[in-house]
Backbone bond lengths (Angstrom), bond angles and torsions (degrees), N, CA, C in turn:
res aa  C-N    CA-C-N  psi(-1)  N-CA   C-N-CA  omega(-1)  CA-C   N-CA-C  phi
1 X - - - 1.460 - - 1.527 109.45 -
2 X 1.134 107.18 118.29 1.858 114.65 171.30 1.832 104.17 -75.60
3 X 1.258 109.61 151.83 1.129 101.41 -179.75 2.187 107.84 -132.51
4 X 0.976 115.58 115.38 1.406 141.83 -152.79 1.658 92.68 -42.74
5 X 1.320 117.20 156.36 1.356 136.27 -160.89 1.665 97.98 -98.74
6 X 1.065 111.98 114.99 1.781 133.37 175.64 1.832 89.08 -37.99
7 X 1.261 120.62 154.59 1.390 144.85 167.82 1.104 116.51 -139.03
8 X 1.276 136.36 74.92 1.320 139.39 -171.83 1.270 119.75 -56.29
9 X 1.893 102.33 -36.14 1.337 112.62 166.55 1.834 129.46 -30.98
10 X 1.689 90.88 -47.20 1.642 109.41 -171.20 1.601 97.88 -95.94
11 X 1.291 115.95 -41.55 1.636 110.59 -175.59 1.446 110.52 -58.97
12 X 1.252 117.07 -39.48 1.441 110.03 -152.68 1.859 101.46 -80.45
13 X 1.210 116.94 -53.08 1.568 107.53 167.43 1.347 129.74 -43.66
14 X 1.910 110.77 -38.12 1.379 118.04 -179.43 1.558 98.52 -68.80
15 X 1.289 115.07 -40.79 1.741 114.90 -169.91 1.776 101.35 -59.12
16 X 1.153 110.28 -53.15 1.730 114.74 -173.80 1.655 104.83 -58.49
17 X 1.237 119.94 -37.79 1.583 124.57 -176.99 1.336 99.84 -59.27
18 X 1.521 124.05 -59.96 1.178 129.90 167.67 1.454 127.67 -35.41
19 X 1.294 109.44 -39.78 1.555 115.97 179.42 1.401 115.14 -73.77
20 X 1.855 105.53 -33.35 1.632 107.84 176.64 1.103 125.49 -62.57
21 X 1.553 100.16 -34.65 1.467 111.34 -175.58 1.819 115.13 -72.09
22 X 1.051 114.32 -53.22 1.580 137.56 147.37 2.016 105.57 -34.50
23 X 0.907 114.78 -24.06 1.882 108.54 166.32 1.072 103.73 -67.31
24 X 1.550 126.93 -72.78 1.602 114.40 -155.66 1.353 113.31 -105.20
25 X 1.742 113.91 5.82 1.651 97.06 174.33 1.409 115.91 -118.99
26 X 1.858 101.83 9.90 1.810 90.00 142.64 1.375 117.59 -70.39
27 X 1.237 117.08 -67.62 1.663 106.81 -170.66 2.011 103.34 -52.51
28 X 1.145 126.65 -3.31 1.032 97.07 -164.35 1.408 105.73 -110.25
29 X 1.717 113.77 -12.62 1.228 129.30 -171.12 1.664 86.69 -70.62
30 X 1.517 116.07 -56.25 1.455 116.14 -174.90 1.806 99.95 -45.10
31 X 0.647 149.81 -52.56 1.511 142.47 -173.59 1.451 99.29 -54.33
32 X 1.537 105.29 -70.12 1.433 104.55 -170.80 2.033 118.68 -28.05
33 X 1.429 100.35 -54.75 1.305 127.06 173.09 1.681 111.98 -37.61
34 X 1.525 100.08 -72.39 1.158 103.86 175.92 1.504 138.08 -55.36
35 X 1.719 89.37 -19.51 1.626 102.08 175.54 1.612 112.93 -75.51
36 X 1.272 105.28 -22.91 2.045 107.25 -157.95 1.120 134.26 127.75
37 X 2.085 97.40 -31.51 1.801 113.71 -144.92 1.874 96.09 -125.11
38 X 1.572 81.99 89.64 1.679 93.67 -162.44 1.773 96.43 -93.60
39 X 1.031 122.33 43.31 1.703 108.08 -154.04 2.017 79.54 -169.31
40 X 1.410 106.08 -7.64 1.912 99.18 170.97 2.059 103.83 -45.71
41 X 0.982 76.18 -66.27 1.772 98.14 -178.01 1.360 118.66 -26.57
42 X 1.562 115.09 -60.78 1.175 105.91 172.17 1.831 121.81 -77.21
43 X 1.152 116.74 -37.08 1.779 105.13 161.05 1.981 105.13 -55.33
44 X 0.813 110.96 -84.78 1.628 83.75 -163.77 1.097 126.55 -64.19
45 X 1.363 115.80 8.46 1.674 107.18 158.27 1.527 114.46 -96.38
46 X 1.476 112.03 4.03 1.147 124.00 165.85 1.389 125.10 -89.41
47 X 1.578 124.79 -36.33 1.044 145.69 133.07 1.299 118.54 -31.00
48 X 1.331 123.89 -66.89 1.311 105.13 170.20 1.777 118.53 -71.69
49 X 1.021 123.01 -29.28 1.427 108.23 175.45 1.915 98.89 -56.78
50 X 1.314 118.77 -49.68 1.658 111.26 -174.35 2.214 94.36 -41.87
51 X 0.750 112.83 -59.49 1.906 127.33 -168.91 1.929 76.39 -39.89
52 X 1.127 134.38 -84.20 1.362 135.35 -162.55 1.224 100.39 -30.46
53 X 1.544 113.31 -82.08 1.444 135.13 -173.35 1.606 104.11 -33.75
54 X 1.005 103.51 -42.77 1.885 91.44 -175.39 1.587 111.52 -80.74
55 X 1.584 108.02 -33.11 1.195 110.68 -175.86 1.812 108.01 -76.68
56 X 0.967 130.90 -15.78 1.517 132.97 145.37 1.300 127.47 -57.88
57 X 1.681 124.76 -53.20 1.135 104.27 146.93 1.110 162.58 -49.54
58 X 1.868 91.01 -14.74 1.847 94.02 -174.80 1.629 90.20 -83.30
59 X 1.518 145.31 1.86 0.933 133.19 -138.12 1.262 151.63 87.24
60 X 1.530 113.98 -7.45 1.301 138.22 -169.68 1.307 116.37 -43.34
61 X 1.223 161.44 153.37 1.644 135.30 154.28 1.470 96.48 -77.61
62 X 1.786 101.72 146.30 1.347 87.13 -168.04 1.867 113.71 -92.15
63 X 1.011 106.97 1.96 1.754 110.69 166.54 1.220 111.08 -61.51
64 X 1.582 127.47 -40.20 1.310 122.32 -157.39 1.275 117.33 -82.32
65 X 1.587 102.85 -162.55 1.723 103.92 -154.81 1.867 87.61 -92.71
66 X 0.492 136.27 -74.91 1.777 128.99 -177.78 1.605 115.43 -30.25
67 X 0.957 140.53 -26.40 1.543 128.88 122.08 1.135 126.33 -24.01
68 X 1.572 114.10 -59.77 1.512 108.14 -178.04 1.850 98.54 -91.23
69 X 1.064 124.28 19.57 1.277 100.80 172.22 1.658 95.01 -111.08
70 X 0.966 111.32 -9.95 1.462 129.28 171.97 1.663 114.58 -53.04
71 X 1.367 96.88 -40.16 1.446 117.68 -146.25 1.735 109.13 -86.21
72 X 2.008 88.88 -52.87 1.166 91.35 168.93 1.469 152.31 -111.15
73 X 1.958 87.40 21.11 1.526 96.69 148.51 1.376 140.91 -90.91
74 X 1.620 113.87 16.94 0.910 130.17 -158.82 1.415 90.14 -123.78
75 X 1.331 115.94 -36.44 1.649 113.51 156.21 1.099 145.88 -57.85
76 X 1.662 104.70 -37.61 1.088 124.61 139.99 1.727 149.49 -33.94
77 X 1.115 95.11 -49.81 1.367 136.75 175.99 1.666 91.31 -61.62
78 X 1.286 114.69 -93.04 1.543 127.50 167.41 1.372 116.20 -17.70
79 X 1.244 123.68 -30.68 1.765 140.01 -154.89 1.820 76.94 -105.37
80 X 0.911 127.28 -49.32 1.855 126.47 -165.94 1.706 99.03 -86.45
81 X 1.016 124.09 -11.53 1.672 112.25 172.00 1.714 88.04 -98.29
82 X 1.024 115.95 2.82 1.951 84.16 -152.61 1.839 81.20 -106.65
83 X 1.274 106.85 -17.40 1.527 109.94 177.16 1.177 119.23 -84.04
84 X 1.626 113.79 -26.56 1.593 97.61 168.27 1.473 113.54 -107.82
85 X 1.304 118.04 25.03 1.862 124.40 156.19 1.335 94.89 -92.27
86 X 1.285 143.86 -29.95 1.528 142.09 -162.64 1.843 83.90 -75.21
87 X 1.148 118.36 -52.37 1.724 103.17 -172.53 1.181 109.30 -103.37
88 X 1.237 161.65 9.49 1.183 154.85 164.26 1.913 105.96 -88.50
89 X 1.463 94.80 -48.12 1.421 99.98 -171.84 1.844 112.54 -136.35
90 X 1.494 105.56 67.55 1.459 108.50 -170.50 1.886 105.27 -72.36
91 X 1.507 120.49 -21.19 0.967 95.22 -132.88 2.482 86.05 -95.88
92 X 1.272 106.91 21.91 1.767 138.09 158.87 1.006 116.52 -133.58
93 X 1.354 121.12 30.94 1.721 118.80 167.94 1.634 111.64 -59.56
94 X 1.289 111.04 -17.95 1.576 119.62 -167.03 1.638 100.79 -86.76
95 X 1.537 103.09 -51.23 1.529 117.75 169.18 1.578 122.94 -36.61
96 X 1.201 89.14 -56.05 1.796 108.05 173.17 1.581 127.36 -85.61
97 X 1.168 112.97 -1.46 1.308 130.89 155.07 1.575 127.67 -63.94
98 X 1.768 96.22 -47.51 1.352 129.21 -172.83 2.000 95.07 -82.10
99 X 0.810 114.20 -49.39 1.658 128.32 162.72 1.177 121.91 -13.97
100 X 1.692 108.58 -75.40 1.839 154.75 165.39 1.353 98.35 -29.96
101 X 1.411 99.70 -70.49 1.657 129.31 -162.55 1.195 99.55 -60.46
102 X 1.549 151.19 -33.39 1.216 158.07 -164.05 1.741 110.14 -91.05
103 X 1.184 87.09 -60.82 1.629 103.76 174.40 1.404 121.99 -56.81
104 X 1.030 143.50 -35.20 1.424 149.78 57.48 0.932 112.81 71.60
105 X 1.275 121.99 -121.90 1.714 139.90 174.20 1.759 85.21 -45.90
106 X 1.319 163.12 -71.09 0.741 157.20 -125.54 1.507 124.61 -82.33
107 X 1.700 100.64 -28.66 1.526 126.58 165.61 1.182 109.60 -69.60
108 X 1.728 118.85 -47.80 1.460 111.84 178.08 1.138 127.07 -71.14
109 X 1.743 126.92 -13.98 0.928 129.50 162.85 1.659 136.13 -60.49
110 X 1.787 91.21 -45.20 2.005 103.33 152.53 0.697 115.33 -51.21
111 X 2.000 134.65 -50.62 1.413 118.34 -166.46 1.613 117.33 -79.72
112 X 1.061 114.85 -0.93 1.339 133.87 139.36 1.157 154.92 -54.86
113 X 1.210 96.88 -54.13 1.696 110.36 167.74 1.476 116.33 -31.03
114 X 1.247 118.60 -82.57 2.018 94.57 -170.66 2.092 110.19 -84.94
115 X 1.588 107.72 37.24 1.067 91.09 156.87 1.537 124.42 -115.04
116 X 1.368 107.41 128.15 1.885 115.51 -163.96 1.470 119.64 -46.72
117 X 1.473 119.16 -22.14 1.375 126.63 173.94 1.456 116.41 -89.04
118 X 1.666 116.08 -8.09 1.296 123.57 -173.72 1.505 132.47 -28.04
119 X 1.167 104.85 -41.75 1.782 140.83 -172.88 1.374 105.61 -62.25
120 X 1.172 104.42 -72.62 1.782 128.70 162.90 1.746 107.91 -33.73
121 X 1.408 112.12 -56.02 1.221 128.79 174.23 1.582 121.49 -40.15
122 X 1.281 108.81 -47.32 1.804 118.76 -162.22 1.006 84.70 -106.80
123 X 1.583 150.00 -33.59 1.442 133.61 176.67 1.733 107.36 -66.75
124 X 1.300 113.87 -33.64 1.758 101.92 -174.43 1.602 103.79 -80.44
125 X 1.141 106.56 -32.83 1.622 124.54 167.92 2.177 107.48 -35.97
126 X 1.530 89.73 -66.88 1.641 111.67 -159.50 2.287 88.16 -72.42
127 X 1.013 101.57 -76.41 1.410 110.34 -177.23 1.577 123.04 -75.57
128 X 1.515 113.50 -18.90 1.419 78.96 178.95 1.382 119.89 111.27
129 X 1.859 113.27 117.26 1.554 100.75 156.42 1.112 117.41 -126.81
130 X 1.494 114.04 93.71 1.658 106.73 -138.48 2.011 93.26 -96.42
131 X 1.770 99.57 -19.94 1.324 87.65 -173.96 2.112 122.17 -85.29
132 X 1.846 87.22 7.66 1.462 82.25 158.82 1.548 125.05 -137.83
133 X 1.654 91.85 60.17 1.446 111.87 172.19 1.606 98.84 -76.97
134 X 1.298 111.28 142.09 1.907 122.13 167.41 1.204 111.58 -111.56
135 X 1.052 106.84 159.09 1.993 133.46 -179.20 1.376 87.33 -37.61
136 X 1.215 112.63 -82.42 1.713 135.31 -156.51 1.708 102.50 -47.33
137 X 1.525 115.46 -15.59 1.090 110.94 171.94 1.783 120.34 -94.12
138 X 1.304 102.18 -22.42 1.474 109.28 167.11 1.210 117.54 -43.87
139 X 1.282 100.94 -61.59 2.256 105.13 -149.27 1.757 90.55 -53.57
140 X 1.296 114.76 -80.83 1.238 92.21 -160.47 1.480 133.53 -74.25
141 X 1.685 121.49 32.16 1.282 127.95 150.29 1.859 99.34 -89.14
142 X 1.561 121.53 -28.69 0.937 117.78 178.56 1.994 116.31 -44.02
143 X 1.393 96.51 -65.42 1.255 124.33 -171.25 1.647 104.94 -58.43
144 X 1.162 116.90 -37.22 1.189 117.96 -173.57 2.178 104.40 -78.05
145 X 1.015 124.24 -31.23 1.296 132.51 -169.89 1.430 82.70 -97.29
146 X 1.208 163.25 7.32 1.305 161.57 178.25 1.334 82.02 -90.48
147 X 1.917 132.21 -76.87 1.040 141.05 -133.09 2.017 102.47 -87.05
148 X 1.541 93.37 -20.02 1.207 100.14 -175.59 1.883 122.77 -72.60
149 X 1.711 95.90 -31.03 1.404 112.20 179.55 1.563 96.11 -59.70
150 X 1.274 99.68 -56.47 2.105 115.41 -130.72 2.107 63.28 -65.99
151 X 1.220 114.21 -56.25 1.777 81.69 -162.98 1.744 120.96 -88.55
152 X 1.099 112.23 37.54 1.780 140.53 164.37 1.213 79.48 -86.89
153 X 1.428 107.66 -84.77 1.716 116.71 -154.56 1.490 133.36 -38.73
154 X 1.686 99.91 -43.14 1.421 119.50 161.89 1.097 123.65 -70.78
155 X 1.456 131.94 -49.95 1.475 122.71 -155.68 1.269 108.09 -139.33
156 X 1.734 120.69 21.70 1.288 115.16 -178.29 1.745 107.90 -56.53
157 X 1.431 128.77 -55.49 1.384 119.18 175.59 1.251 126.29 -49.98
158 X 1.336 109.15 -21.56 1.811 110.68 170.51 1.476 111.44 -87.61
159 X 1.293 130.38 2.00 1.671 121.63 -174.97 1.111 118.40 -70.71
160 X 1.083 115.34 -45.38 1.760 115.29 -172.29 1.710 108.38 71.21
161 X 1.398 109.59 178.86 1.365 99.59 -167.84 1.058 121.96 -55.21
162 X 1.572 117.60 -43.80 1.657 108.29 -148.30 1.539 83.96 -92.65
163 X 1.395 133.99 -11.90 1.660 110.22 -170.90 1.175 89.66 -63.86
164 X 1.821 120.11 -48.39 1.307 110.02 -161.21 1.863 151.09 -65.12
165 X 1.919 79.93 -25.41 1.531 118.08 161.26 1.545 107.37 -66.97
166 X 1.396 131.28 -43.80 1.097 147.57 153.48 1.560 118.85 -26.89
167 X 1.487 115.95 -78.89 1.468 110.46 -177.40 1.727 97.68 -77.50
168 X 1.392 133.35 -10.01 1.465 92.07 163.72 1.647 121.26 -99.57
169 X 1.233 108.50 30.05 1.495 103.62 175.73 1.552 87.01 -107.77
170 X 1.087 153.95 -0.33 1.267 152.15 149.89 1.449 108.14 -67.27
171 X 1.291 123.88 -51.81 1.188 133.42 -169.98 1.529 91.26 -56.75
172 X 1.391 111.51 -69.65 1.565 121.91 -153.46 1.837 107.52 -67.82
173 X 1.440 104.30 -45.21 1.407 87.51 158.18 1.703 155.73 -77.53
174 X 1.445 97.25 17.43 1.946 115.70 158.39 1.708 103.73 -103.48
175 X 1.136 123.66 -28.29 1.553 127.93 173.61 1.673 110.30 -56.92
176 X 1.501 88.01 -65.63 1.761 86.14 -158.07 1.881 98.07 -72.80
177 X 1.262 138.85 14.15 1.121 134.12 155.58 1.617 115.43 -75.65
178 X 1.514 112.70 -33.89 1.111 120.43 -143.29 1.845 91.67 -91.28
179 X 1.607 95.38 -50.50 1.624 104.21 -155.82 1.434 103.61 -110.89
180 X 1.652 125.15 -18.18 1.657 107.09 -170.19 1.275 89.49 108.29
181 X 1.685 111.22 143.14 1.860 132.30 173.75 1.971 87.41 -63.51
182 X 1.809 124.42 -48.89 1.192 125.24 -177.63 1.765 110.67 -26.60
183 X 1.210 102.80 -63.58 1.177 103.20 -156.26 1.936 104.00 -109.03
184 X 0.661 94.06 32.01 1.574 93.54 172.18 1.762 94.26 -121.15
185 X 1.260 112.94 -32.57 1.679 96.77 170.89 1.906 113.06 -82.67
186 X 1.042 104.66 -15.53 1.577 96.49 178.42 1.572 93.10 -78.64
187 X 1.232 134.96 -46.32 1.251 145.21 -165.25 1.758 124.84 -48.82
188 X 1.727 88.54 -37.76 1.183 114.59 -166.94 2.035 93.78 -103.86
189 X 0.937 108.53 -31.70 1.900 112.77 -173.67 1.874 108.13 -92.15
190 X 1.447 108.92 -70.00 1.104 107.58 -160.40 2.148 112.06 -57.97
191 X 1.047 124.90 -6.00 1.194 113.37 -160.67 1.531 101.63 -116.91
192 X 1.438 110.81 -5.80 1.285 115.23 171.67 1.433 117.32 -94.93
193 X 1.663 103.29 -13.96 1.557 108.69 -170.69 1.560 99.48 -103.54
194 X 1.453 119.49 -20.71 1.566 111.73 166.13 1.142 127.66 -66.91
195 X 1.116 123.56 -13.79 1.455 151.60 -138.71 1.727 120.79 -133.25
196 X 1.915 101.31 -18.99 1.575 90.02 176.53 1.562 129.98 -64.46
197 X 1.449 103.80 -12.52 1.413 90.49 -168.79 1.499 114.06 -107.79
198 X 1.398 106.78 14.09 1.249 115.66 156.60 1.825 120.85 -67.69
199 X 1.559 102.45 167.82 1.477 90.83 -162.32 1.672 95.39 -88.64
200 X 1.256 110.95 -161.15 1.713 133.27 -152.68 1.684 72.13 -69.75
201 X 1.105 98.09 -95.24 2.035 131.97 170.75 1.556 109.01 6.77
202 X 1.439 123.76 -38.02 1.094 121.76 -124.86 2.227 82.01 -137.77
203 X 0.888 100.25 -77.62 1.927 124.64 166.37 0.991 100.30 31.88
204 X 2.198 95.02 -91.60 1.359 119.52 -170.01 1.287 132.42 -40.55
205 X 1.784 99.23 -52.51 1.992 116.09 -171.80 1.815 70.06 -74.73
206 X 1.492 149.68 -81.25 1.363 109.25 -125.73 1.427 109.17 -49.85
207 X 1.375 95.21 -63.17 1.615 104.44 174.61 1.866 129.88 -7.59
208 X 1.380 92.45 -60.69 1.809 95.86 -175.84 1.330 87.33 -86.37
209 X 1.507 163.45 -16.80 1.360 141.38 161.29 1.280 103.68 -69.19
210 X 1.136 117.42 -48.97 1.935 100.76 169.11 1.274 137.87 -31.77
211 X 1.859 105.40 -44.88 1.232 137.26 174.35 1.218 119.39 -77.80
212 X 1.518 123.93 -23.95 1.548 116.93 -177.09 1.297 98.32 -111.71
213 X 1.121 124.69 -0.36 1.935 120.34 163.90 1.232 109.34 -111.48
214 X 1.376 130.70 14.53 1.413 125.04 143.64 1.678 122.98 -94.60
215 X 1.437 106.56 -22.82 1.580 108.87 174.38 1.500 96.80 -90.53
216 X 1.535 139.81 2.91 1.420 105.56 178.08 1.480 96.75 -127.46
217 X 1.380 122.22 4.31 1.695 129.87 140.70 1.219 106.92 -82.31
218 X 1.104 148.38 -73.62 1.793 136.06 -166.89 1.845 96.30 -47.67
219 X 0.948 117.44 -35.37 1.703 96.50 -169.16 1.699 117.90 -85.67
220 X 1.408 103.24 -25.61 1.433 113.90 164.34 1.595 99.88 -60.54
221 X 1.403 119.41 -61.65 1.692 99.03 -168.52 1.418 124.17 -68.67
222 X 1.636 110.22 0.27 0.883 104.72 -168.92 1.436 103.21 -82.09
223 X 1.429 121.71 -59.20 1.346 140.39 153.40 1.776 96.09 -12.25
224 X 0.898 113.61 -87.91 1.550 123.95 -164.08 1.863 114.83 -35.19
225 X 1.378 91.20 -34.03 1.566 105.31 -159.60 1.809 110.57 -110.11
226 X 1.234 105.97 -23.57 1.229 130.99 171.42 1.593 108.90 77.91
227 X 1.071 117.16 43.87 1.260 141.63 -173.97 1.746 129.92 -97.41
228 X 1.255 133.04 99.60 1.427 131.90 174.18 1.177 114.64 -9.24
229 X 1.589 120.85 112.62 1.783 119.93 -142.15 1.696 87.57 -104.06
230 X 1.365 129.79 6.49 1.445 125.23 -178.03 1.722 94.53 -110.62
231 X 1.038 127.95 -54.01 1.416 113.30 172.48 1.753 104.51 -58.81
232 X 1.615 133.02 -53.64 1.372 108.95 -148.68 2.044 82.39 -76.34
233 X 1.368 157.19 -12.81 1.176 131.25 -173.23 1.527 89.52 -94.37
234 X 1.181 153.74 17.88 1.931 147.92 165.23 1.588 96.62 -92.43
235 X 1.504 114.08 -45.70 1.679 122.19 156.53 1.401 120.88 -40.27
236 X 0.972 114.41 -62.29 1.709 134.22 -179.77 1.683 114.40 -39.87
237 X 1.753 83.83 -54.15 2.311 96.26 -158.48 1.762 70.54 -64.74
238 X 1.658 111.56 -64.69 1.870 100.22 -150.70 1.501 115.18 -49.38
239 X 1.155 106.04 -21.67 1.789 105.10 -172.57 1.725 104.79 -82.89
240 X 1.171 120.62 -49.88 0.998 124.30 171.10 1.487 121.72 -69.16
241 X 1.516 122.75 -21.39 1.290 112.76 165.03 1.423 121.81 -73.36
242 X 1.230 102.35 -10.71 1.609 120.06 -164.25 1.771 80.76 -92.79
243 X 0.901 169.10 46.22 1.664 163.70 -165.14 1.596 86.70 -160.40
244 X 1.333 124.08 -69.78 1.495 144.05 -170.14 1.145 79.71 -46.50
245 X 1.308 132.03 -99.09 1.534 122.01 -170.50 1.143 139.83 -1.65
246 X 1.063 86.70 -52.01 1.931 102.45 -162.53 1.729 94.37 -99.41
247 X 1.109 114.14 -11.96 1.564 95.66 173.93 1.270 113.37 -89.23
248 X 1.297 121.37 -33.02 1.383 136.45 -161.11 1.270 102.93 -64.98
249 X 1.657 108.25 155.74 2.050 106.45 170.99 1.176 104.04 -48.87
250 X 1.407 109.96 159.45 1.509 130.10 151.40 1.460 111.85 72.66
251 X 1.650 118.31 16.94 1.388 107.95 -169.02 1.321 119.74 -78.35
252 X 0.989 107.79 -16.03 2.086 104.52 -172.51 1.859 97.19 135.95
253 X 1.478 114.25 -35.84 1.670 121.56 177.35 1.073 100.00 -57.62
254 X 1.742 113.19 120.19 1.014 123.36 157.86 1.723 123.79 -44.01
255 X 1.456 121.04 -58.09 1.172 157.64 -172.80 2.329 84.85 -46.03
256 X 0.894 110.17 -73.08 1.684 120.02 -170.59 1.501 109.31 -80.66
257 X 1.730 126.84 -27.43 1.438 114.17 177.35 1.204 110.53 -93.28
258 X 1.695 119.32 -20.94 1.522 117.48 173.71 1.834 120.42 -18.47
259 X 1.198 120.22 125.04 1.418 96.61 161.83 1.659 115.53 -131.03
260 X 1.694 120.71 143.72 1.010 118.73 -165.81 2.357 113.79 -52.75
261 X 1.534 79.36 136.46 1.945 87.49 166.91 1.536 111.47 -30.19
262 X 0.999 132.06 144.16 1.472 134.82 177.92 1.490 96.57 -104.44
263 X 1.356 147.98 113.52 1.861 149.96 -173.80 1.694 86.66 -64.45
């Protein structure tokens, strides 16, 4: 077996996309987690992929800014139903999440239907073309996850629902352009769930080392193996979160939760 020649050219942007995306939906996946509503992620990144899908059909070019304004009023939108099912009807917020998420993928599939590239469409949509993300496409996901932290950082305890449904349909709609609905929910799930029973101190850094040594191992094997570089890095976080686990305190390993006899 030959194994394919590194492109730094394509790795190194896909690796940085990866890292942006990996800024605000570790800390935010941990919320998600802590809230219940582990399945937010994929409805409004589904939601916003529907905002694309229509904004392609009407003709839109799809680089431009009416795409993404497409994207994230439709994320938006999604972020304002999902806030008033969170108080009218908390106790199927999960139900109705799963609902969204259906309806959803299901719209984009109509607005699809008699177009001949359609197929092609919901697969770059679902997985991702993360290895031909460009520079010129960074900065302003950069800038935007800049603005997205500093107001995590500040006022996450003051948001309340919809701020919070709010900045992640922002979040989720520069992600799922960049990386695929695939990997923006592993992105946003798996590194918060390897990672809960780690302490306060400790959480965060495992977490984004989880996350930035699975996007810059999944894309090497992908390269190497010639393999769909958004499925083998959704492979990567679970295998490797599954390691995080088991090393971390308190996991279930005998060998690391043991604790000495007390005399």
């Amino acid at each position: 077996m030959t194994l394919a020649p590194l492109d730094l050219s394509l790795l190194l942007p896909a690796f940085l996309a990866g890292l942006l995306v990996l800024a605000t939906h570790v800390p935010m996946g941990m919320q998600v987690l802590a809230r219940g509503i582990v399945f937010i992620d994929l409805a409004v990144a589904q939601i916003a992929g529907l905002g694309v899908i229509a904004a392609d059909r009407m003709g839109f070019d799809p680089q431009g800014w009416a795409v993404q304004l497409f994207a994230v009023s439709a994320a938006l939108a999604g972020a304002a139903i999902l806030t008033f099912t969170e108080k009218r009807w908390p106790d199927v917020q999960e139900a109705l999440i799963g609902t969204l998420f259906v309806l959803a993928a299901s719209g984009g599939a109509l607005l699809l239907a008699d177009n001949p590239h359609g197929g092609e469409h919901l697969k770059d949509l679902l997985v991702g073309q993360i290895l031909w993300v460009t520079p010129s496409q960074l900065l302003p996901v950069a800038l935007l996850t800049a603005l997205l932290l500093v107001a995590w950082g500040r006022w996450r305890e003051r948001l309340g629902s919809f701020g919070f449904y709010g900045l992640f349909a922002f979040a989720v709609t520069a992600s799922v352009q960049l990386v695929g609905i695939y990997l923006v929910f592993a992105s946003l799930v798996i590194p918060a769930l390897a990672t809960r029973h780690y302490s306060l101190r400790q959480r965060l850094p495992a977490a984004y080392l989880l996350g930035g040594a699975s996007y810059s191992a999944g894309l090497v094997f992908s390269t190497w193996f010639d393999l769909p570089p958004g499925a083998v890095i959704v492979w990567t976080i679970a295998l490797l979160g599954t390691l995080f686990y088991w090393a971390g305190p308190d996991s279930g390993n005998p060998l690391l939760s043991a604790h000495p006899e007390q005399d």
